[in-house]
N, C-alpha and C positions, 0 to 999 in steps of 0.2 A: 649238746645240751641247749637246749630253748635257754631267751632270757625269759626275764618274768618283768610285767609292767603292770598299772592300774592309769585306765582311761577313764576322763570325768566326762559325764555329761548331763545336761538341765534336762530330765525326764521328759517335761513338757513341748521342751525341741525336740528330742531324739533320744528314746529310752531303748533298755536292751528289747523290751518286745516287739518293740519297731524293727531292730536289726535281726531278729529272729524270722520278722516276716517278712525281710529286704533279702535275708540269706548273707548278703556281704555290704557293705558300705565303703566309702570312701572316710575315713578318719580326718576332719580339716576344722579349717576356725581357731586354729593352735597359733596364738600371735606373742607369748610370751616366751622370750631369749634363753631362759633355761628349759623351759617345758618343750620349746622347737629343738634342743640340743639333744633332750631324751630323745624325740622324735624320730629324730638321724639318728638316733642308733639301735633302732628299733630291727630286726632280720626278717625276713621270710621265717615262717616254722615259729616265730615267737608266740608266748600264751600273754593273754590281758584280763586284768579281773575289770569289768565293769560297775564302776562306782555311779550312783544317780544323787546328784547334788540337790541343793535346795531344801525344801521340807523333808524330804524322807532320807537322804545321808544314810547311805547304806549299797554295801558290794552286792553286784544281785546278779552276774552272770561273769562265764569267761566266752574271751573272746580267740581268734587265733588270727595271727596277723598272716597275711596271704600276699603279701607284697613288701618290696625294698621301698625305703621312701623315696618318692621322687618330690617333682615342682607340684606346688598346687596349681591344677589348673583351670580353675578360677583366677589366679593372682597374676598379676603383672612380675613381683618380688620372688626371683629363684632360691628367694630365704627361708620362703616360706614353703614347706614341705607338710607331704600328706603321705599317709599309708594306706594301703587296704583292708578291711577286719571282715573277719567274719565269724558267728554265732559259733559255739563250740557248745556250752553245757548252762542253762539256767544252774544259779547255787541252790543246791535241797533248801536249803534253810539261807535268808541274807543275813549280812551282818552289818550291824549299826555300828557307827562311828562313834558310838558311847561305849561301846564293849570291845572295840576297838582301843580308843583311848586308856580303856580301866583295865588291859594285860599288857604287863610290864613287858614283852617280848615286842612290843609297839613303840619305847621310849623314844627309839632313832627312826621309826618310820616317817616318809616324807609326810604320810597322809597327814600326822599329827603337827609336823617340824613346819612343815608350807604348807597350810590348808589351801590357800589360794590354788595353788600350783594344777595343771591338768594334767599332766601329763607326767610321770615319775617310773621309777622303778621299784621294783621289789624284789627283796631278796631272796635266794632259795628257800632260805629257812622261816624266812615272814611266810612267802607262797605255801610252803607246807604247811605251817602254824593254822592262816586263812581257810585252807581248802578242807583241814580239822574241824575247826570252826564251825563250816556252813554244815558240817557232817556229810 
């Protein structure tokens, strides 16, 4: 069984339409101690719902992780680890972090617990909830 994650990232850097017409990316720029801990334990075969931060806060694709993390290489720092993604399914419908927030099945999600955070997991049962959601 896949795990289930949500990657963040500022639209205006690198949004899912960008990775849909990249076909795959390299996952990096992840410098916070918990969010890198997700990172490393991200698999091959894993799903990612794509979160776009900033003004518009809202899930708007998954992703599929296509690689183990390794070293960024970019970094000097073997701490810093990156993975590989690639596009899997724009969401029918996205969904906002206000409607997100406002179903009680969200109380312990990180999205809402560490908004800061980039990089998190999700549960079966949130993933399933989510993927309701977007219809």
């Amino acid at each position: 069984m896949p795990g289930y994650w949500l990657l963040k990232t500022e639209p205006s850097n690198y949004s899912y339409h960008d990775l849909t017409k990249d076909k795959k990316t390299i996952w990096d720029g992840v410098s916070n101690n918990l969010a890198l801990k997700y990172l490393r334990n991200m698999k091959k075969g894993d799903l990612a719902f794509i979160y776009h931060t900033g003004k518009e806060r809202i899930l708007v694709g998954v992703a599929e992780v296509v690689s183990d993390p390794y070293p960024d290489p970019k970094q000097k720092d073997p701490k810093l680890v990156v993975v590989d993604v690639k596009a899997k399914q724009a969401l029918p419908r996205g969904i906002a972090l206000k409607d997100i927030k406002s179903d009680a099945t969200f109380s312990d999600f990180l999205l809402v617990r560490l908004p800061r955070l980039s990089v998190m997991p999700v549960t079966p049962s949130q993933w399933k909830r989510l993927l309701n959601l977007a219809g």
